[in-house]
C-alpha positions, 0 to 999 in steps of 0.5 A: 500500500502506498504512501498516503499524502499528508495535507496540512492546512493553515498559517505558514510565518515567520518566528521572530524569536528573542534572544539572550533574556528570559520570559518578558517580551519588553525587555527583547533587543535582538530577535532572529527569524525563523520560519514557523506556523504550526500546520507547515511545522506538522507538515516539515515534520512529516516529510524529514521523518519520511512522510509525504506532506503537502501544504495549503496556506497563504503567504504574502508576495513579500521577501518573509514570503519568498523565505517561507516559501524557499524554506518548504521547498528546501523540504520537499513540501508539495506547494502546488496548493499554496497561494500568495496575497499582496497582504503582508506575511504574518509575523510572529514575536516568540520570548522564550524563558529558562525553561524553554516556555514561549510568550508571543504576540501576532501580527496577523497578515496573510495566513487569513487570505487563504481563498477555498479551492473546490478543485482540491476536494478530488486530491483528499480521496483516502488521503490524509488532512490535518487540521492544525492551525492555531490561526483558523477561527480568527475569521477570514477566508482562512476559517471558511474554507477551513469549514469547506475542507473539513466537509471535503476530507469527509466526503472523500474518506479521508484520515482527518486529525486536528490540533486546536493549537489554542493561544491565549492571546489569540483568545482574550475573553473569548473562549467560549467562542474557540470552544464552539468552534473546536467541537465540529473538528473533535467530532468529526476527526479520528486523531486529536493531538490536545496539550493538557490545557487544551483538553481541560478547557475543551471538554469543561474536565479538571481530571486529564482522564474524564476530560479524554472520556468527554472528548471521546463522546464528541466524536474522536476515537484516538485522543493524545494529550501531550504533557512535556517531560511527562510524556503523552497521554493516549487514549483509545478505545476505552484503554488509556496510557501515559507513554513516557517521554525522552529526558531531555535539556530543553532550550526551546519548545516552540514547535515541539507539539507539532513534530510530534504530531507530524511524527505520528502523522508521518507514521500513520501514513505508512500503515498498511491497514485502514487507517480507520482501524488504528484506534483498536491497534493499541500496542502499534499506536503506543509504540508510534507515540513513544517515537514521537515523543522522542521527535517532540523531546529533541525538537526543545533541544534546538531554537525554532520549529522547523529547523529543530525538528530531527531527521529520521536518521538522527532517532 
């Protein structure tokens, strides 16, 4: 059974990450750029762990633009879906304390442009979507045809995942209105990767277990919830599991819940079984989380999302 493709959709941007300070963003003098969004880090991930990803987003027709754009050729991302706008490429400003915990602020720009293709509903035919983006129900075009490609992957028997990506400055005060619009996306997908603030907040749960039982009944048969040093909580056709994570120094987690999803994702894609099955196959999925929490661990070894992400011959 071949390769199934992978397509990531949502925001592609630029990192500015703060060097040489702890967590305060005001006192930040010197950034370095690095490319980053969590649907093209998933989709990075895929193909340096040997997968086969393809990317559908918005860039601006500006030199971030053009770095972005070089930056996921150098990695053999499919592009043939991804659009440019004369609106300007969407920024990032990342501070990063001790512990390798991140403080941001976005400067919105092209990513909401993405304009719905009908002509792409054909490509998902029993393929894989993964619905990633931290940017996604912010308004624009971006979230309508995020809708549009959710009805198109179930039409097309597609392996649907999702990773809300949930950013509290995104959401100051309206929280509610994020969940409302999680819960079509956890119905309806086989995969849900949530960190553990994520999947208290979504399911209303104090306790990580019932929050996964509450999350089960919306719809989602394979729920991870990712917890750092504490490794992966996996949750699957009534039997849960804490897969232990890879000890490690971490110096940055910017991007670290997206190789390990995009490790996951890369591994699935090369199953030989319908995919649909994947949630009673317990022993093969553990074993597939354990490695992507080694991919999620090495990830905070190194500054930026993509560029730390390791190569299949570094595991």
């Amino acid at each position: 059974m071949p390769i199934k493709k992978v397509f990531c959709i949502g925001e592609l941007l630029i990192d500015f990450v703060a060097e040489n300070q702890g967590s305060d963003l005001k006192k930040a003098q010197t950034f370095t750029k690095k490319a980053g969004g969590a649907p093209a880090n998933v989709a990075c991930a895929i193909n340096k762990l040997g997968g086969y990803a393809a990317f559908i987003g918005c860039l601006g027709n500006d030199a971030f633009g053009d770095f972005l754009w070089k930056t996921l050729e150098e990695h053999e991302i499919d592009l043939s879906l991804t659009q440019r706008t004369d609106a300007f490429t969407t920024l990032a400003f990342v501070s990063i304390d001790t512990n390798g915990e991140r403080d941001f602020v976005f400067s919105r720009g092209a990513d909401k442009e993405l304009q719905y293709q009908s002509n792409v509903k054909h490509l998902f035919n029993q393929q894989m979507v993964h619905f990633g983006a931290a940017t996604s129900f912010l308004g624009g075009a971006l979230e309508e045809s995020y809708g549009h490609y959710l009805f198109d992957a179930l039409t097309q028997d597609a392996f649907i995942s999702f990773d809300p990506n949930f950013r509290s400055d995104l959401w100051k005060n309206n929280a509610d209105s994020f969940i409302k619009k999680c819960l079509p996306f956890i119905e309806k997908s086989h995969l849900c990767k949530f960190s553990e603030e994520e999947a208290k907040l979504l399911s209303g749960k104090e306790n990580l277990e019932d929050a996964c039982d509450a999350l089960h009944e919306l719809g989602a048969p394979i729920i991870c919830v990712t917890m750092g040093a504490k490794g992966t909580l996996v949750s699957a056709a009534k039997s849960k599991k804490q897969i232990a994570s890879t000890e490690v120094t971490p110096v940055d987690t910017t991007g670290a819940g997206d190789a390990f999803i995009g490790s996951l994702l890369a591994q699935i894609s090369k199953l030989d079984f319908p995919l649909i099955e994947l949630s009673t196959q317990l022993d093969l999925l553990y074993n597939m989380v354990a490695k992507s929490n080694k991919v999620g661990a090495l990830t905070t070894t190194k500054y930026g999302a993509i560029a730390a992400i390791p190569e299949l011959n570094e595991l």
